[in-house]
N, C-alpha and C positions, 0 to 999 in steps of 0.2 A: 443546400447548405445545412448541415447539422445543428440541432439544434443542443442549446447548453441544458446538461440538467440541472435542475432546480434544487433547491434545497426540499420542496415537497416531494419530489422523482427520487430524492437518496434516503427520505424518510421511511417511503411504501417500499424499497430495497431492504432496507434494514428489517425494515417487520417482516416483507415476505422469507427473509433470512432464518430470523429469530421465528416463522411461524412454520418453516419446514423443519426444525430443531426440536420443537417444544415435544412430540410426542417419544420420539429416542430421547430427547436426556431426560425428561420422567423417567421411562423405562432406567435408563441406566443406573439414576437414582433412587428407585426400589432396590436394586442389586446390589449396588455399593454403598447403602447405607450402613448396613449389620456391619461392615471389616471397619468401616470408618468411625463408627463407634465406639467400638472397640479399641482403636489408634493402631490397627492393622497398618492403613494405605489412608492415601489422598489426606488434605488439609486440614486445622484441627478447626472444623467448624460444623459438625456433623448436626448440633441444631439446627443451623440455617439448613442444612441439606434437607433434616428431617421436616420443617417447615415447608420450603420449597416443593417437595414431593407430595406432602399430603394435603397442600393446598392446591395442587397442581396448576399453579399460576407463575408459571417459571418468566425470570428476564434474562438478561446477559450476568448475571449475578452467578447464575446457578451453572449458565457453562464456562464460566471463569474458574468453577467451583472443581466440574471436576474434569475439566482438563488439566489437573492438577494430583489427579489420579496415576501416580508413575509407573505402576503395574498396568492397571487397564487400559489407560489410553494408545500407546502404542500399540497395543494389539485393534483396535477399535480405528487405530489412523490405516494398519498395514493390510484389513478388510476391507478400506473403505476405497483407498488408491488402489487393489487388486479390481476391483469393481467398478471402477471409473465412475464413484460415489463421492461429489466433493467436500461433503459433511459428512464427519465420523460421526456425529450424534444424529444421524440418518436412521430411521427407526431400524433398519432392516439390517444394518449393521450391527446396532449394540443387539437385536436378537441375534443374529448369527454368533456374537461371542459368547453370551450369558446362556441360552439353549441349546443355538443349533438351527443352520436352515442349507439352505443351496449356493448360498453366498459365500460360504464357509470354501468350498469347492474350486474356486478360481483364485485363489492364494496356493499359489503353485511352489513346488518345493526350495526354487532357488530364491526366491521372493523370501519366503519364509526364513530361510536360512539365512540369509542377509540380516535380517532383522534379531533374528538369535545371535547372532554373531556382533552385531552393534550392540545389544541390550544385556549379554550376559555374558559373553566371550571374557572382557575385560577382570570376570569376577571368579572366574571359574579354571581350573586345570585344565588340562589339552586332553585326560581323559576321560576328565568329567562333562567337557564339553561335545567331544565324540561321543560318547555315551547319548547326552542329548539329541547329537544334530542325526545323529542314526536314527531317529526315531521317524525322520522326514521319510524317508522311503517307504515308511511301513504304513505312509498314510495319513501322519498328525498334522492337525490343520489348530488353525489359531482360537482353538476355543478356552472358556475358562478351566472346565473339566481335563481337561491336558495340561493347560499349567500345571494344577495343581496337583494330578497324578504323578506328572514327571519332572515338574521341577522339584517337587519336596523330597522326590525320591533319588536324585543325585547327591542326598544330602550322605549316604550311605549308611541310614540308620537301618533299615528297612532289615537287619540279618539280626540285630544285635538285640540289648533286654530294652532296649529302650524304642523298638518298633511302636509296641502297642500305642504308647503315646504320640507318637508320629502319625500311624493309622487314623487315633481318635480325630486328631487336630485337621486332616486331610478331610475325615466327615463331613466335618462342620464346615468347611471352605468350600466343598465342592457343592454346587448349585443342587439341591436334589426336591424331590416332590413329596406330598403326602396328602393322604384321604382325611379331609377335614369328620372327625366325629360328633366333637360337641365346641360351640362357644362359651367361654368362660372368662368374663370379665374380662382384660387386657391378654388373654392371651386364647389360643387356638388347642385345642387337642386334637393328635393326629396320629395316622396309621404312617410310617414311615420305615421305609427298607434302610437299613444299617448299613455301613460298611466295614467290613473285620476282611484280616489276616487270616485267612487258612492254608496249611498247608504251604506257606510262601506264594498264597497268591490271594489276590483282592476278591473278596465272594460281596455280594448283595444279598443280604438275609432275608428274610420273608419282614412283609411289615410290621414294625411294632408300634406302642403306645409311647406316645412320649406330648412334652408340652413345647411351644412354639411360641413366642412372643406375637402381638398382631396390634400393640398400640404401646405408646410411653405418653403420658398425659391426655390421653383422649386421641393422642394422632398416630394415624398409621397409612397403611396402604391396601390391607386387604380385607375392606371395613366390611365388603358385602361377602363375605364367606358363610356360609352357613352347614349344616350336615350336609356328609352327602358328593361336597365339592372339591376340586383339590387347591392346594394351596403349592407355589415353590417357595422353598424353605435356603436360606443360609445363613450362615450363623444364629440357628434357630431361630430368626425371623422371616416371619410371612413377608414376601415380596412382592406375591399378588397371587389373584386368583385365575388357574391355569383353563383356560379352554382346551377339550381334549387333543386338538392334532397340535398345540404346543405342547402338552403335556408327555405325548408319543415320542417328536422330535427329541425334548430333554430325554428323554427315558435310552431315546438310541444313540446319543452321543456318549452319553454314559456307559452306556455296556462298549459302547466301539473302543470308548480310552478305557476301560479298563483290561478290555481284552490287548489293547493296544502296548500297556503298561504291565501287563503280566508275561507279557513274551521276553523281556529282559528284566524281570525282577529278580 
């Protein structure tokens, strides 16, 4: 006879739920703080988010929060069902979108294109959208770093006097890295590779100096950074401090969409 569960059997459910979540929506919550701040994306609550993450004490609060993320989440849902992963806030998901990993790999082209085609189709021309969905063949897979190469670039600025600000704004959205030099109060100083327009096509400069946010009232997320180490950066905020073979991964999704995105620029 089976037996009925209990209201304490759906309690230790619910946690074990919320306890395989907790480590991806941190994660994803580093990443998506800086654009929700901003009032980029996702909900106007971006203290609670900022709270949530740096206290790393996440509830059903925080994945209410940003499954409400209308850019990121469907990319994060269409990872997670390619992977027979039934949580998108599954750690190995939100890195595969935000970095880069192997998961990335079995979101096979038509998958893909379904999803381009539900999400942006409706918004786009028939040759702004072929313009898009061409890019399936050549290999683009559901990462942030592609969003943002190729959908800001459908916008057809990219010829005109008004690139260079298109370029700058694309910088700062794209997830990128940098060599922490010195701590300085609420913010980081770092070596970081640019991205500029040359020639009609997307180059990575040698590193420069620049400043980086790493706290807003005492709270952040990449509290232990020190000389030395690196940090990923979006929208000039520290999102955490990179162990090298994450640091790799970002570094070669990156060159892969831009090489990706300069083959029809």
């Amino acid at each position: 006879m089976a037996q009925r569960k209990t209201h304490s059997d759906e309690g230790r459910g619910n946690r074990m739920t919320s306890l395989s979540s907790v480590s991806g929506a941190i994660l994803f919550g580093r990443y998506a703080f800086a654009p929700n701040r901003l009032g980029y994306c996702g909900p106007d609550d971006h203290q609670a988010l900022l709270e949530y993450i740096a206290s790393q004490r996440p509830d059903r609060g925080l994945l209410e929060l940003e499954r409400r993320f209308e850019g990121a989440y469907p990319y994060l849902c269409l990872i997670a069902q390619a992977n027979h992963i039934a949580d998108p806030f599954d750690k190995r998901v939100v890195e595969a979108y935000w970095i880069g990993n192997s998961y990335l790999e079995q979101v096979d082209a038509a998958r893909f294109y379904d999803s381009l085609t539900l999400r942006f189709r409706p918004r786009m021309d028939s040759r702004s959208f072929s313009w898009l969905t061409g890019k399936l063949a050549l290999g683009a897979r559901p990462h942030h770093n592609f969003h943002v190469f190729d959908v800001y670039m459908r916008t057809g600025l990219m010829k005109d006097d008004r690139a260079a600000i298109v370029v700058e704004t694309m910088d700062s959205c794209r997830v990128s890295w940098g060599k922490v030099i010195a701590v300085d109060g609420p913010e980081l100083i770092v070596e970081r590779p640019k991205l500029v327009l040359i020639g009609g096509k997307f180059v990575l400069t040698e590193p420069e100096v620049v400043r980086v946010t790493r706290q807003i009232s005492g709270l952040g997320f990449a509290d232990q950074a020190e000389p030395g180490m690196y940090v990923s950066i979006h929208w000039d905020w520290a999102c955490e401090v990179l162990p090298a073979a994450k640091r790799q991964r970002l570094m070669a999704a990156t060159r892969q969409y831009i090489l990706l995105a300069n083959q029809t620029l």
